[in-house]
C-alpha positions as CSV (number, residue, x, y, z in Angstrom):
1,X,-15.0,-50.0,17.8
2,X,-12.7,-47.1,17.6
3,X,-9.1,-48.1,17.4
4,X,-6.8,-46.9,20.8
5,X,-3.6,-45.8,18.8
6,X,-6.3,-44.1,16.5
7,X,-7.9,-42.2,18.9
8,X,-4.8,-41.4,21.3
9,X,-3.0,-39.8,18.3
10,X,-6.3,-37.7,17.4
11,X,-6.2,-36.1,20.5
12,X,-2.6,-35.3,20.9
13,X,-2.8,-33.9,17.4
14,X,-6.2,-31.8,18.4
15,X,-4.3,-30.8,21.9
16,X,-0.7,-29.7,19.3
17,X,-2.8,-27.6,17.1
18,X,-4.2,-26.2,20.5
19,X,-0.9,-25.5,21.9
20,X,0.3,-23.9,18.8
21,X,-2.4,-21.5,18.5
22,X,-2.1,-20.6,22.1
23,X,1.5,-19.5,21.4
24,X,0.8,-18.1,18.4
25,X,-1.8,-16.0,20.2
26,X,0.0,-15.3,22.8
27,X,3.2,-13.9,20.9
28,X,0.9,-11.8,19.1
29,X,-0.3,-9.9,22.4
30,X,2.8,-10.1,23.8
31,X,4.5,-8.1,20.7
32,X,1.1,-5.9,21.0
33,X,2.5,-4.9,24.6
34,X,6.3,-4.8,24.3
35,X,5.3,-2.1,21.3
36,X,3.2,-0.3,23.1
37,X,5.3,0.0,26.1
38,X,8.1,1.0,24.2
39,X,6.5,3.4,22.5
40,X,5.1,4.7,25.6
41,X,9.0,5.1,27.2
42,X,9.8,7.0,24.1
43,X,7.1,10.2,24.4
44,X,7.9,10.2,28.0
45,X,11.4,11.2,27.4
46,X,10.0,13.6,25.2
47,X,7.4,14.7,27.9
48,X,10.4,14.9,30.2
49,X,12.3,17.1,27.9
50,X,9.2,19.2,26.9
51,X,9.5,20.1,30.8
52,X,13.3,21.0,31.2
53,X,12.5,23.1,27.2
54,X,9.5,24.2,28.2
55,X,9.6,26.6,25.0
56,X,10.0,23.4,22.8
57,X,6.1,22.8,23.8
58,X,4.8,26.3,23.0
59,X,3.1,26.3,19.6
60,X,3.3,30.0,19.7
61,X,7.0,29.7,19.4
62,X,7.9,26.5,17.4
63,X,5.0,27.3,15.0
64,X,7.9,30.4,14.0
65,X,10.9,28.9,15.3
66,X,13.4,30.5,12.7
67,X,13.2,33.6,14.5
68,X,12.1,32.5,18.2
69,X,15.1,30.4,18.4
70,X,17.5,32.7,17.2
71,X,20.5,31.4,19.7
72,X,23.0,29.1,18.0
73,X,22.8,27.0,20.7
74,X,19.0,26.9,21.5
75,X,18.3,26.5,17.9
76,X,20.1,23.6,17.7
77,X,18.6,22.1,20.9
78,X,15.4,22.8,19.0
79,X,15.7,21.7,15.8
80,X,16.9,18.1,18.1
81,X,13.9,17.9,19.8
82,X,11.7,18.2,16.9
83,X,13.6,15.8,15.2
84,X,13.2,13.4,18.0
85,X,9.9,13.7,18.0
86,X,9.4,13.3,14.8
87,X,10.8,10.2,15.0
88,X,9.3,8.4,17.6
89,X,6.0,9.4,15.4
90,X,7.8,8.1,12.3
91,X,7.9,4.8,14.9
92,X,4.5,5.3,16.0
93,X,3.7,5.1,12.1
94,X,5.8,2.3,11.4
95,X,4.0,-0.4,13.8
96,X,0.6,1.1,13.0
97,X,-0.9,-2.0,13.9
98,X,-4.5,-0.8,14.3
99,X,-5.6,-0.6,18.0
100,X,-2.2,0.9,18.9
101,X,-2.3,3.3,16.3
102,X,-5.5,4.6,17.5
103,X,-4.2,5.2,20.7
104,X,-0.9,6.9,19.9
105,X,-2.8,9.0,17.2
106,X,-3.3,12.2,19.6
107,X,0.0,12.2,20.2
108,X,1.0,12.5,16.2
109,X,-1.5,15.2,16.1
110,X,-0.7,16.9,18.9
111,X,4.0,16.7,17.8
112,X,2.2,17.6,14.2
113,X,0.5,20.9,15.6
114,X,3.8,22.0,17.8
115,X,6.6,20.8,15.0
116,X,4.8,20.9,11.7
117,X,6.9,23.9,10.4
118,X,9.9,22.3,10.8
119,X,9.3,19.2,9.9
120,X,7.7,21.2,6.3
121,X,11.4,22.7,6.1
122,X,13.0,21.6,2.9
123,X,15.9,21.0,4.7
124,X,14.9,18.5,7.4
125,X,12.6,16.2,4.5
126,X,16.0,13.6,3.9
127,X,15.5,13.0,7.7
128,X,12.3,11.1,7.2
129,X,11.2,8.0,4.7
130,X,8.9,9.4,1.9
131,X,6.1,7.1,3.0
132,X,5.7,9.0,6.3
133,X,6.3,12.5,4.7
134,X,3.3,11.3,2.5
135,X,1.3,10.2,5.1
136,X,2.1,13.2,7.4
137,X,1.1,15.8,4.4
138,X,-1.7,14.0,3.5
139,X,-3.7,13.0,7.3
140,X,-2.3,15.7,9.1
141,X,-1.9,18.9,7.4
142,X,-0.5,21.8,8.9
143,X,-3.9,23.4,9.5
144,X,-4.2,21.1,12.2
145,X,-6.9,19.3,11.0
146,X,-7.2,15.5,10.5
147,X,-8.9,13.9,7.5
148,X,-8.8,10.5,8.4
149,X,-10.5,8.6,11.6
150,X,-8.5,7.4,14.1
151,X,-9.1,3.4,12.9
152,X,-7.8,3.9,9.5
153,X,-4.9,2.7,9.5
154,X,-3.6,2.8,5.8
């Protein structure tokens, strides 16, 4: 015969490990979301600002933006949105967790094939962690080709 206490603290042990790999689970996906949402909000406002700089988005133009963007002003505005979106894929990189990567990888190809010039500049490399420069020069080189699949992650 199986002893009450016995059994009674079996199952509240069984039903705690339950309940702690149900949080755990959940705080995963939940971190899963919150990054990919933020992430999201972040190439919108580039989206947005890619619409009011329309040139900013022309790969005709940024590919040579030394001499395109030739106005103090505009050139500064230019080299700040390619430095913002550089960084959000500098974020994207960071939390390359593997099924979010693979979604936000277009979008480092596609800031790679409008920006890669200046992010190649000399001058803008201190901007960015050597990891990512290493990453960026080796996956997506500025032929706009990509030698890696989008699940590989390393």
């Amino acid at each position: 015969m199986v002893d009450t206490t016995t059994l009674a603290g079996l199952v509240l042990g069984l039903a705690s490990a339950f309940a702690v790999g149900l949080s755990v689970f959940t705080y995963f996906r939940t971190a899963r979301t919150e990054a990919y949402a933020d992430m999201d909000e972040l190439y919108l406002e580039i989206l947005k600002l890619g619409m009011v700089y329309p040139r900013f988005r022309d790969v005709d133009l940024t590919r040579d933006y030394v001499r395109e963007f030739t106005a103090p002003e505009e050139r500064v505005r230019y080299d700040t949105y390619a430095y913002i979106s550089w960084n959000i894929c500098e974020t994207i990189f960071d939390r390359r967790e593997e099924a979010i990567f693979a979604t936000w990888l277009p979008a480092l190809i596609e800031e790679n094939r409008l920006h890669r010039r200046w992010f190649d500049d000399p001058a803008n490399h201190h901007k960015f962690k050597e990891s990512f420069r290493k990453y960026v020069r080796d996956t997506l080189p500025s032929d706009g080709t990509v030698r890696v699949l989008p699940n590989q992650t390393s």
